[in-house]
Structure formats: structure tokens, C-alpha cells
N, C-alpha and C positions, 0 to 999 in steps of 0.2 A: 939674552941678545937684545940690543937698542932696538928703539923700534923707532918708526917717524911715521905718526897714524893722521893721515890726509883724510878730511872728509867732506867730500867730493859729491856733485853732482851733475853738476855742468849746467843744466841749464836752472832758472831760479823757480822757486815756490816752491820744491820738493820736502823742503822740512827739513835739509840738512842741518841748518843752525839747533833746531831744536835737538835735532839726535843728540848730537855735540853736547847740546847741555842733560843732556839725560846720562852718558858717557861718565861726564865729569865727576856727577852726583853720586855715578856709582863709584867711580875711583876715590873720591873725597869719604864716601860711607867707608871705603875698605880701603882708608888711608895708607893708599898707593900713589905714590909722589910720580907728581908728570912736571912738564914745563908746556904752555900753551898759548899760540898763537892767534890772533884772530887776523885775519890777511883780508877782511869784507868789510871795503870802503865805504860802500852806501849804508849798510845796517849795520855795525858790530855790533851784534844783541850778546854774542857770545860774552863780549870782553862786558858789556855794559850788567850783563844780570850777573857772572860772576867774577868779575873784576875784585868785588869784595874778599872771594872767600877761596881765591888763590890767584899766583903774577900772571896777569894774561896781557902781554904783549900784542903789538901791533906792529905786523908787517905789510909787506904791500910785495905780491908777485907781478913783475913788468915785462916788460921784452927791451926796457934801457937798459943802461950800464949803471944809472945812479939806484938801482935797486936791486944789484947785484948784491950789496951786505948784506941785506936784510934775509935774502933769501936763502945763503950762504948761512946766516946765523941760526936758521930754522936747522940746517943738517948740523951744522955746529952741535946744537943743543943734542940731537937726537944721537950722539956720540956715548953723552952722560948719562943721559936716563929716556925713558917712555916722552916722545914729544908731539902733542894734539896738535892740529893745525889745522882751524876751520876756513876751509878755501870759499872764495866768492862766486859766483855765475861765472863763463865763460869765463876761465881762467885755463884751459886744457893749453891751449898755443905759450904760452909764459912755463907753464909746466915743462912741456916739452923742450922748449929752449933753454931753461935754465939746465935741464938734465943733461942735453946731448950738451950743452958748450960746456961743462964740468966735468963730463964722461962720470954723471953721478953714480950711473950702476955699477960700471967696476969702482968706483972709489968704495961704493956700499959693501960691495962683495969682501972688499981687501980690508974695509974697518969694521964687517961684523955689525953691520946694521942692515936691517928690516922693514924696506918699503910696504906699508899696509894701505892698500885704499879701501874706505867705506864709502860708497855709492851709491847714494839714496835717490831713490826713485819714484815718482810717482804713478805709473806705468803709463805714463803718456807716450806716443808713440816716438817724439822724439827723445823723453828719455831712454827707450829701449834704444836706440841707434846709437847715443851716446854711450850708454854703458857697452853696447860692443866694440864702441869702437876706443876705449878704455882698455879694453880688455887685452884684444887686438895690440892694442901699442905695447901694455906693458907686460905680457905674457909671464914669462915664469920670474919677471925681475921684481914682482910684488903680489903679494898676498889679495886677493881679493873677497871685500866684502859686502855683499848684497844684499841693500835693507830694503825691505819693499814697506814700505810706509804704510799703513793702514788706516795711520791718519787723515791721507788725503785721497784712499780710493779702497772698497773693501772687495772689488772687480778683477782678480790678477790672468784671465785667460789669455789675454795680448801675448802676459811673462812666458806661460806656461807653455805657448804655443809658437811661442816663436823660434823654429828648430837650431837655425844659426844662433841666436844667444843660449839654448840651452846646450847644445856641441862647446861654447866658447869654456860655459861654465864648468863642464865637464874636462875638458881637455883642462883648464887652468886650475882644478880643484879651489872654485871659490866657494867659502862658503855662503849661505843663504838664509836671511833674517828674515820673520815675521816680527816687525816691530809693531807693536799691541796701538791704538787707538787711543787719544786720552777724551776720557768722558766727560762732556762739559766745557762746551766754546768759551762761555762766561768765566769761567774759575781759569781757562788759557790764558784769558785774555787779559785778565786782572793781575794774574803772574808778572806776563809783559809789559801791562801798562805801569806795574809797580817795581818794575827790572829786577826780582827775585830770585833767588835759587829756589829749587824745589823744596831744599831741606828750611827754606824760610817760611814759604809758603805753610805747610807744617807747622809754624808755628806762630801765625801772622793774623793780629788781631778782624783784617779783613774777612778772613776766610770763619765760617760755622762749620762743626761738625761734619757736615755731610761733604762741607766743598773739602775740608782736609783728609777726609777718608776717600775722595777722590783721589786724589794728589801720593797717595799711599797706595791705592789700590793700581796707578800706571807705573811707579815706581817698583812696585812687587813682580810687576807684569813684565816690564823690559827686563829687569833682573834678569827675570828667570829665564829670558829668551836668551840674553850674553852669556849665562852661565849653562847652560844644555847646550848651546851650539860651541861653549868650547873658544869663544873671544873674549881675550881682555886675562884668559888664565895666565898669562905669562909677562904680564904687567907688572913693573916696581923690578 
């Protein structure tokens, strides 16, 4: 089945971008062909570090009319094959309007594609509102997927305890990600600064030893989270 995997967070600093590129790495390791958008005006890190090492497009989600193609082109794509689309901050209202003024879910239903959201959070209290209220909007018309970042908080009792988002999760059968921590602010940060893929970094006269067995040892780690929980097996 097509799939069109949003990944979403709503509000900014949760690390969405990075999943994104950790996603990629995996689908590029286990040359599994996608098409990917980067739709994040102020930072495209997405398009900027792997621009190189497949087509990453740029879109822009609006509530005009003159960014009506673009967005259109993102469902387009996801007709053909698996279609990544790293959404920006506060983009939910543009969502919502491009869907309802298309009638995108029944058009999805009728052409056999697969709205997936990944939802990265970083259990701040307004991310937990946001993601209910994700949830809430798109009920059983999309897959959901819940990364609780560990990178930017190792505290999840807020998650665990909040009984309305835990009812949401259950009632929508989403599944639930522990995305692993990567060790080593310095070796992130020099990825970034040097707009790298992972699989570059690995082999980037910058990095010693230790920093590339870093870089090996978060890549082993997310792996093994995507592939236990069961996401991404139905990719390509």
C-alpha cells in the first residue's frame, strides 16, 4: 500500500527533523526507494544534509491558493511509492485545510494510500496537547506514530500519566516509539555543522574512532526500535 509518512510535531525543537533523517538512513541502508519532501522554511536541515544522497524536494504547506500544487504534488507522489514529508512548526491549520478542501481521506481510501503521522514529542506539556489533539482530528484516517525522543528529555511520566492521551492512544491503536538518545552533543553537532548523513559521518575524516562508533552505536539503536515495533516493515 502507498504510504505519505508526515512527520510532525507541531510545535518546534522536538527533534523532528532529526528522526527524519535517521528514517532516511534507514530506508537508504535497506535500499528502499521513497520520494521526500522537506516543507521547513526556516531550517531545511532535512533537504540540506541529505540533498546529496537522494531528490529531496521543497514544498511549502499554506492556507493560499498559490501553494495549492505543491501540496497536491506531495499526495501525487505518494500514489507511486512510500512519500517522507518533513513538516515545519505549526503547520496543523494548513494540514487541516488542504485535507478537508480536497476531501483527502476519502480520495486516500478510494486510491489505497496510507496517511501515517510520526509525532515527535518532547513531553512538554504542550506537546502532549498537541499530540491529542492530532490524534483527536485524525482518528482512524491515519496510522499513528509516537516517538518519544529521549534525546531531549529521559522524564516520560507527564506521557505515561496523562489518562486522555493514553485512552486516545489505545482507542487509535498508535504505535509507541522509544527513540534511543544520541551520545555526544559534539559529534551532533559537527554532523550539522558539516550537513552530513549519518552514513557520511562514518566515514568523515572529521570524526576518530570513538566519535564514528558513536554514530554506529545510535544508528544500531534506532534500527532496532523501527524494526521491534514493526514500522517502516512495509516500505518500498
Amino acid at each position: 500500500m502507498p504510504e505519505l509518512l508526515l512527520l510532525s510535531g507541531e510545535k518546534g525543537g522536538t527533534g523532528k527533523s532529526f528522526v527524519c533523517r535517521c528514517i532516511l538512513q534507514y530506508l537508504l541502508d535497506k535500499d528502499i526507494d521513497c520520494t521526500v519532501f522537506d516543507t521547513d522554511r526556516s531550517n531545511p536541515d532535512v533537504r540540506r544534509c541529505y540533498g546529496r544522497a537522494l531528490t529531496v524536494n521543497f514544498g511549502i504547506f499554506g492556507e493560499g491558493e498559490k501553494y495549492e500544487d505543491t501540496a497536491n504534488a506531495i499526495f501525487n507522489s505518494a500514489l507511486q511509492q512510500l512519500t517522507i514529508v518533513n513538516l515545519p512548526a505549526q503547520v496543523f491549520i494548513p494540514i487541516r485545510a488542504w485535507i478537508e478542501q480536497n476531501d483527502l481521506f476519502e480520495v486516500a481510501q478510494d486510491a489505497g494510500v496510507q496517511f501515517e503521522i510520526w509525532f515527535v514529542s518532547d513531553c512538554g506539556y504542550d506537546s502532549l496537547s498537541l499530540l491529542r489533539k492530532s490524534l483527536e482530528y485524525f482518528k482512524g484516517n491515519a496510522r499513528h506514530v509516537v516517538v518519544k525522543n529521549y534525546g531531549k528529555t529521559e522524564d516520560w511520566a507527564a506521557f505515561e500519566q496523562d489518562t486522555a492521551l493514553q485512552a486516545l492512544i489505545s482507542t487509535y491503536n498508535a504505535t509507541v516509539l522509544d527513540f534511543p538518545k544520541f551520545i555526544g552533543s559534539v559529534v551532533r553537532n559537527r554532523i550539522d555543522e558539516l550537513s552530513l548523513t549519518f552514513a557520511e559521518a562514518l566515514d568523515h575524516e572529521k570524526f576518530d574512532l570513538i566519535e564514528r562508533q558513536r554514530v554506529k552505536k545510535f544508528l544500531r539503536e534506532a534500527y532496532a526500535v523501527f524494526e521491534s515495533a514493526g514500522v517502516l516493515n512495509n516500505a518500498g
